[in-house]
Structure formats: structure tokens, C-alpha cells
N, CA and C atoms as an extended XYZ file, in Angstrom:
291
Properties=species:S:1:pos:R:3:atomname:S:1:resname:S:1:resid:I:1 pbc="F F F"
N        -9.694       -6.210       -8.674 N   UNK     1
C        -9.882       -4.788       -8.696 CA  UNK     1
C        -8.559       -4.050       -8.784 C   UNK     1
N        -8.721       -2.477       -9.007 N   UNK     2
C        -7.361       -2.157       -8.744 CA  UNK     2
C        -6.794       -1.826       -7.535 C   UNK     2
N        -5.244       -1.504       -7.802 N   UNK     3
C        -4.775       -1.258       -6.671 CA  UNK     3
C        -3.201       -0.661       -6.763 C   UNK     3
N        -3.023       -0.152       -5.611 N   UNK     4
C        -1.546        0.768       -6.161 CA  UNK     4
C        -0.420       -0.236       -5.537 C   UNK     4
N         1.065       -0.054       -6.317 N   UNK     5
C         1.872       -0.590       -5.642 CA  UNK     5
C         2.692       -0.121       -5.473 C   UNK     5
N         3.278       -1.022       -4.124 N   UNK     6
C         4.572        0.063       -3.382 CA  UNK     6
C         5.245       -0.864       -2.827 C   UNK     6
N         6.541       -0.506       -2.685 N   UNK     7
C         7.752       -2.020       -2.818 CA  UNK     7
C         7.973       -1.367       -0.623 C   UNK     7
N         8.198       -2.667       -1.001 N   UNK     8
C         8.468       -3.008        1.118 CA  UNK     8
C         9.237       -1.877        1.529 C   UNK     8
N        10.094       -1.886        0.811 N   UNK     9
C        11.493       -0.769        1.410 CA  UNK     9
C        10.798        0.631        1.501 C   UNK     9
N         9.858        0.945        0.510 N   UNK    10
C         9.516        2.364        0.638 CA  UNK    10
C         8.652        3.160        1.194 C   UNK    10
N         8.686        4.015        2.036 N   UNK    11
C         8.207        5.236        2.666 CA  UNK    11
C         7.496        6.392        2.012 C   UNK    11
N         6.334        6.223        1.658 N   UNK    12
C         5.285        6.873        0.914 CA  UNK    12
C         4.328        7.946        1.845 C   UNK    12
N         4.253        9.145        0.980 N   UNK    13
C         3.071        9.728        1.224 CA  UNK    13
C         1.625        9.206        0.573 C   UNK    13
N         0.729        9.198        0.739 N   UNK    14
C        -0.903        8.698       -0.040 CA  UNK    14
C        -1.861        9.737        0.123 C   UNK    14
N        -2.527       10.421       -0.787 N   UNK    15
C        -3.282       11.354       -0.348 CA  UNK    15
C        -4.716       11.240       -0.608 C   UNK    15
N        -5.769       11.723        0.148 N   UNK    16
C        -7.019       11.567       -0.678 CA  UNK    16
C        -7.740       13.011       -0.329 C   UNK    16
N        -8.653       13.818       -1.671 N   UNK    17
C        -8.587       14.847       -1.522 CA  UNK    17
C       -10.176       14.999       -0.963 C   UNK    17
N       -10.804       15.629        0.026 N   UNK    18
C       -12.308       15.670        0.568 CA  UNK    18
C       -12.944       17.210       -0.212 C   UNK    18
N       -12.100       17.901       -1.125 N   UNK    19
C       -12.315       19.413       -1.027 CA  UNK    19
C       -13.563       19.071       -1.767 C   UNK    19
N       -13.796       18.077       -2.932 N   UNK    20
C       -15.685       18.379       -3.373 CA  UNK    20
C       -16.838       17.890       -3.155 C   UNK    20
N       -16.391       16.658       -1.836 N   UNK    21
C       -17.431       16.446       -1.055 CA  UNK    21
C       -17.552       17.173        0.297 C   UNK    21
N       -16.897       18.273        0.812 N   UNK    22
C       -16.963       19.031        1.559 CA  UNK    22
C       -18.195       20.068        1.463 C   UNK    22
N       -19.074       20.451        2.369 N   UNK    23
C       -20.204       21.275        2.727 CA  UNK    23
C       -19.130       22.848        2.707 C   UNK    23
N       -20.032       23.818        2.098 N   UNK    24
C       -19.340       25.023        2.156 CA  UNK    24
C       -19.026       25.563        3.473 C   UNK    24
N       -18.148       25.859        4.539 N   UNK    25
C       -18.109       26.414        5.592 CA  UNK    25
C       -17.665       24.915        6.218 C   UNK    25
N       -17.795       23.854        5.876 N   UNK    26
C       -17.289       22.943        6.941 CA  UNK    26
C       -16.289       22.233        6.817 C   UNK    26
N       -15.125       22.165        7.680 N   UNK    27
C       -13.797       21.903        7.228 CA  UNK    27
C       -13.613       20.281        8.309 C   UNK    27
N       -12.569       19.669        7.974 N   UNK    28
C       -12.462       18.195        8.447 CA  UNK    28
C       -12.216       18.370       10.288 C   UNK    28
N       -12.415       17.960       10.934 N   UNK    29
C       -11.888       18.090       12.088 CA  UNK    29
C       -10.709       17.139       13.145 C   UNK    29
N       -11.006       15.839       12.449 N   UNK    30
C       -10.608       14.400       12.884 CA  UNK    30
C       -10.455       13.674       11.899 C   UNK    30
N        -8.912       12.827       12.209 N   UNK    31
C        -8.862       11.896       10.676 CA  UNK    31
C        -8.728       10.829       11.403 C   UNK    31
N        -8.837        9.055       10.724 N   UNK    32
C        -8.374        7.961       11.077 CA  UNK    32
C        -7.671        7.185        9.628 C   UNK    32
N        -6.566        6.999        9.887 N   UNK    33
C        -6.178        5.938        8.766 CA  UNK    33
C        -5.347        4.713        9.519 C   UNK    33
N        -6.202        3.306        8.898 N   UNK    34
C        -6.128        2.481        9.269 CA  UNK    34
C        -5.641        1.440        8.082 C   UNK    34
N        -4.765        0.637        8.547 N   UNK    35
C        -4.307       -0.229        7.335 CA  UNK    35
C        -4.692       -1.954        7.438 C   UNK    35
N        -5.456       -2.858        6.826 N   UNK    36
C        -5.778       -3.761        7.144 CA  UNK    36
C        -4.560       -4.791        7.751 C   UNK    36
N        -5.130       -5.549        8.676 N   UNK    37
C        -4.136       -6.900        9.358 CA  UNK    37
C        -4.658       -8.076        8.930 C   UNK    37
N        -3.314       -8.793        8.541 N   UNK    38
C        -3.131       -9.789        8.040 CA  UNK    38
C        -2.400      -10.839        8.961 C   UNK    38
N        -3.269      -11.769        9.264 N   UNK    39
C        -3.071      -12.762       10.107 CA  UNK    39
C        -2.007      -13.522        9.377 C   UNK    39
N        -0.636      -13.834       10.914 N   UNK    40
C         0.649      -13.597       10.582 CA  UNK    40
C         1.506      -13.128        9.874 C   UNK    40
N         1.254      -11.738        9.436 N   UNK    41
C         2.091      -11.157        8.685 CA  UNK    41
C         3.279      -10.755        9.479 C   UNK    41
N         4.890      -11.462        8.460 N   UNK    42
C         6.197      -10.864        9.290 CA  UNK    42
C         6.267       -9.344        9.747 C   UNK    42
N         5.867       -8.513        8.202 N   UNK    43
C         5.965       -7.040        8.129 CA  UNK    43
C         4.661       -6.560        7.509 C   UNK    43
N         4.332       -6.019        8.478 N   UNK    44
C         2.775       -5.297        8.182 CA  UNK    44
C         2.802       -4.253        7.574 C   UNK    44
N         1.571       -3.697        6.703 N   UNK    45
C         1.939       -2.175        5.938 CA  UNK    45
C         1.394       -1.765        7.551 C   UNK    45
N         2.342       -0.236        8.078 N   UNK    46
C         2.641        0.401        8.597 CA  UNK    46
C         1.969        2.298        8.216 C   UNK    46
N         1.306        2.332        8.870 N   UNK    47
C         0.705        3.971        9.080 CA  UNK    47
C         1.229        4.903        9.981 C   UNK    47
N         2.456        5.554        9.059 N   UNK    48
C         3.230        5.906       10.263 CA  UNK    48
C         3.001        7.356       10.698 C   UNK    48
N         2.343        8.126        9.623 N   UNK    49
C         1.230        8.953       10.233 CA  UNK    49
C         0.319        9.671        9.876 C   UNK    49
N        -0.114       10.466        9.633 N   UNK    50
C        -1.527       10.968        9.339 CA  UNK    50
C        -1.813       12.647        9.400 C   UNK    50
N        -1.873       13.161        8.217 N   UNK    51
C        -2.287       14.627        8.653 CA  UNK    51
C        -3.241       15.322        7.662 C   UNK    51
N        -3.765       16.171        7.608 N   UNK    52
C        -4.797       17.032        7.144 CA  UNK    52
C        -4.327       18.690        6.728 C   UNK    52
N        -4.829       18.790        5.817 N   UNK    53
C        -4.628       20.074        4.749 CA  UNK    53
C        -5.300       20.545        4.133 C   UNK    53
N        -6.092       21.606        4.304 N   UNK    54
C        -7.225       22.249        2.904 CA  UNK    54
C        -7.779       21.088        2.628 C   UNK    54
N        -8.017       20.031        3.346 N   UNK    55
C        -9.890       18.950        2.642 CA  UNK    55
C        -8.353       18.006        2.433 C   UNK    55
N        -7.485       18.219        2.140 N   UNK    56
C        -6.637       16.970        2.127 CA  UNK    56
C        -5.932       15.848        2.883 C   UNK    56
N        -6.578       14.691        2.962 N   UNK    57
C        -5.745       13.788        4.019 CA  UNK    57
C        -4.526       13.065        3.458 C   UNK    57
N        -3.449       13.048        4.547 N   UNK    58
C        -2.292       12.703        3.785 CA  UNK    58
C        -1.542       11.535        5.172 C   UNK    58
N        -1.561       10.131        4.474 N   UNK    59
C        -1.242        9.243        5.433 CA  UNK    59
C         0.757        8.947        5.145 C   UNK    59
N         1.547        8.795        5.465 N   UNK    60
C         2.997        8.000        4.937 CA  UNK    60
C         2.800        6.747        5.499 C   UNK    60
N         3.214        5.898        4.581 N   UNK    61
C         2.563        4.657        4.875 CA  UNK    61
C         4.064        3.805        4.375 C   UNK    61
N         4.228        2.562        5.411 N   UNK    62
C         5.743        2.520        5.130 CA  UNK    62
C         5.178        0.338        5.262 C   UNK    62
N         6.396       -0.738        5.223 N   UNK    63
C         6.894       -1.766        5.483 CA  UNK    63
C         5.586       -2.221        4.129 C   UNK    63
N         5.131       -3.383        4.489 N   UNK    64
C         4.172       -4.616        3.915 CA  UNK    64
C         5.174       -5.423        3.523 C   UNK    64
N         4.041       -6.498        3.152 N   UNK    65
C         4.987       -7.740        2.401 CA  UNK    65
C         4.731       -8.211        1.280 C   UNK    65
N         5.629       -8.265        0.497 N   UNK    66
C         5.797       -8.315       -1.005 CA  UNK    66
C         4.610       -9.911       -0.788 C   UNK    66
N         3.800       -9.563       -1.975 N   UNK    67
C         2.613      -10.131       -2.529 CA  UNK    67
C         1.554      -10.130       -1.768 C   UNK    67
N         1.261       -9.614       -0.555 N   UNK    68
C         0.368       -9.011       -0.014 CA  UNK    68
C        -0.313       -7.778       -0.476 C   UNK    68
N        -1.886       -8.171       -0.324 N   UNK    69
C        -2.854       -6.658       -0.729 CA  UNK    69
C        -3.625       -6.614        0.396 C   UNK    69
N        -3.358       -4.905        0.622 N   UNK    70
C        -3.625       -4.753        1.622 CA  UNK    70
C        -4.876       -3.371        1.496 C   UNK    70
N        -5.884       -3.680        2.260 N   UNK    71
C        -6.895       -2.031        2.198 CA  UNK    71
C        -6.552       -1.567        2.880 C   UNK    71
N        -6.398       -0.021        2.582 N   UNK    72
C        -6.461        1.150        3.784 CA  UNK    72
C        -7.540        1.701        3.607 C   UNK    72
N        -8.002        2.130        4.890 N   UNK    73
C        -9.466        3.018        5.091 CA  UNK    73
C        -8.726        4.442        5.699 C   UNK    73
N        -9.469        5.357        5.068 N   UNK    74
C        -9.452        6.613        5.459 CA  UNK    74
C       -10.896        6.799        6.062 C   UNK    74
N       -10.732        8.053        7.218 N   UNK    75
C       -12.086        7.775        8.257 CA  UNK    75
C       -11.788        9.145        8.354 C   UNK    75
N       -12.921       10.385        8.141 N   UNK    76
C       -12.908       11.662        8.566 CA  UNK    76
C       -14.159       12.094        9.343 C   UNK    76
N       -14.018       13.323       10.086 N   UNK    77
C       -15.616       13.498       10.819 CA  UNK    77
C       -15.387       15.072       10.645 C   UNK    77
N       -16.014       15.761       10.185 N   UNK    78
C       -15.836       17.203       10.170 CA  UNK    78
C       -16.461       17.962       11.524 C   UNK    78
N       -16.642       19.327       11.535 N   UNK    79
C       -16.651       20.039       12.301 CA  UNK    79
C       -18.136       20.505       12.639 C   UNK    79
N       -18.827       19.658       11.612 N   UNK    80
C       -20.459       19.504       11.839 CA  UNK    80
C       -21.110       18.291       11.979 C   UNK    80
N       -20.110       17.360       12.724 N   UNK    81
C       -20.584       16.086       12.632 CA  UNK    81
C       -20.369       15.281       11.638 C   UNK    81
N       -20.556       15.567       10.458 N   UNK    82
C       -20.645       14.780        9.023 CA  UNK    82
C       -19.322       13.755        9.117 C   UNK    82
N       -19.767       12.320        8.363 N   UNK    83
C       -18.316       11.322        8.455 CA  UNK    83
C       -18.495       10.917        7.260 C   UNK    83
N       -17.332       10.661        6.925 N   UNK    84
C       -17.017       10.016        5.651 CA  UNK    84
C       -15.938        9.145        5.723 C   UNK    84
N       -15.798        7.927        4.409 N   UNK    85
C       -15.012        6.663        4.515 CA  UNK    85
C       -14.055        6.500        3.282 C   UNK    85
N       -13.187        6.591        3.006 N   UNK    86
C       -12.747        6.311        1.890 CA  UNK    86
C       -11.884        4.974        1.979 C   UNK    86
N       -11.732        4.377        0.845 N   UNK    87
C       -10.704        3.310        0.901 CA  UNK    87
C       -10.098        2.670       -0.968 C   UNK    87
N        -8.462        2.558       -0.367 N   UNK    88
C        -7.959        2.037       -1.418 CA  UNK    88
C        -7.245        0.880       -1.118 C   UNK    88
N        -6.465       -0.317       -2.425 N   UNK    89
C        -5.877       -0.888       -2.032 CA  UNK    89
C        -4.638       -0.804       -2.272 C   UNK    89
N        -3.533       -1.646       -1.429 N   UNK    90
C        -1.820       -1.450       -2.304 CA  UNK    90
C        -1.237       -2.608       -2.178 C   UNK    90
N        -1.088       -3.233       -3.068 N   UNK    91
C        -0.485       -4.266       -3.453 CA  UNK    91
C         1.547       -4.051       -3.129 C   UNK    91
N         2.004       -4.911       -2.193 N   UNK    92
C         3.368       -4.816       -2.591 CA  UNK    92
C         4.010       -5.596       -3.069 C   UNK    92
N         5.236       -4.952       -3.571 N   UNK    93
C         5.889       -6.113       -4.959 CA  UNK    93
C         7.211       -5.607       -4.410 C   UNK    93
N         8.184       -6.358       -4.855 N   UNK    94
C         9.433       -6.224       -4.970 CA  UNK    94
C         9.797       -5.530       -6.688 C   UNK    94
N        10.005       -4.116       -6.384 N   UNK    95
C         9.857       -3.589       -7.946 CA  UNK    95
C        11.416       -3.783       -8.718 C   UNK    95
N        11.667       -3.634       -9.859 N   UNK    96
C        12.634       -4.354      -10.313 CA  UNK    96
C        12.875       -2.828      -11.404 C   UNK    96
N        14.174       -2.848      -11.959 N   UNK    97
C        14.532       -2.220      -12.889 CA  UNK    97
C        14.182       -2.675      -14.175 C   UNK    97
């Protein structure tokens, strides 16, 4: 399947946007982003933190290990109850010139 890549060294923003599955009047209230674990991994992809904007969730997501794919889940609950799940994957590589 696909998947995005991002080299070990780098410190990324990731965004995912909720604004057109959003109910009119109901805005996000609670986010979770979680990055999958990989049994013995030296350097784990890293969620270093997490914030919310106009329906937009925005994780910086930092370390992994080159040839590791890894899922992240995005987890929201709005302000009427409603939850939703999103998820992508990111492959890291050692990127090259």
C-alpha cells in the first residue's frame, strides 16, 4: 500500500484535515495520535506532539528507523460525542541526494 516517507533525522509536521466530515456547529474537542510499536525497535517513530486547528489535526512526528513502516492513527471525539479514526503509513529511509 502506500505510504509517506521521512528520513530518521527529521522533525515533521503531518496534518489531517476533519473540516468535511465535520457536522455543521460541531467542532473537534479531543485528539489522540498514536504511532505504532515495533517490537525491539532501537529508535521508535516518536509523537512529539499534537494539536488542533479549524477541523485540522496536526501531529510533529520525529526519530523511526530507516526501513521500518510504521502506522499512525489519528483518534478525534468532538464536542457532540461523535469519534472518528484516521490512519496513515510512513515508511523511513535514509534519503539521499
Amino acid at each position: 500500500g502506500a505510504f509517506i516517507e521521512k528520513d530518521p533525522y527529521a522533525v515533521l509536521d503531518y496534518s489531517l484535515d476533519w473540516h468535511n466530515w465535520m457536522p455543521s456547529g460541531d467542532q473537534i474537542s479531543s485528539i489522540t495520535v498514536t504511532a505504532q510499536t515495533i517490537s525491539g525497535d532501537a529508535a521508535p517513530l516518536v509523537i512529539d506532539s499534537s494539536t488542533n486547528t479549524n477541523f485540522i489535526v496536526t501531529a510533529t512526528i520525529s526519530g523511526g528507523t530507516a526501513g521500518n513502516i510504521y502506522n499512525v492513527e489519528y483518534k478525534i471525539i468532538t464536542n457532540n460525542s461523535l469519534r472518528d479514526s484516521r490512519n496513515f503509513r510512513i515508511k523511513v529511509v535514509e534519503r539521499q541526494v
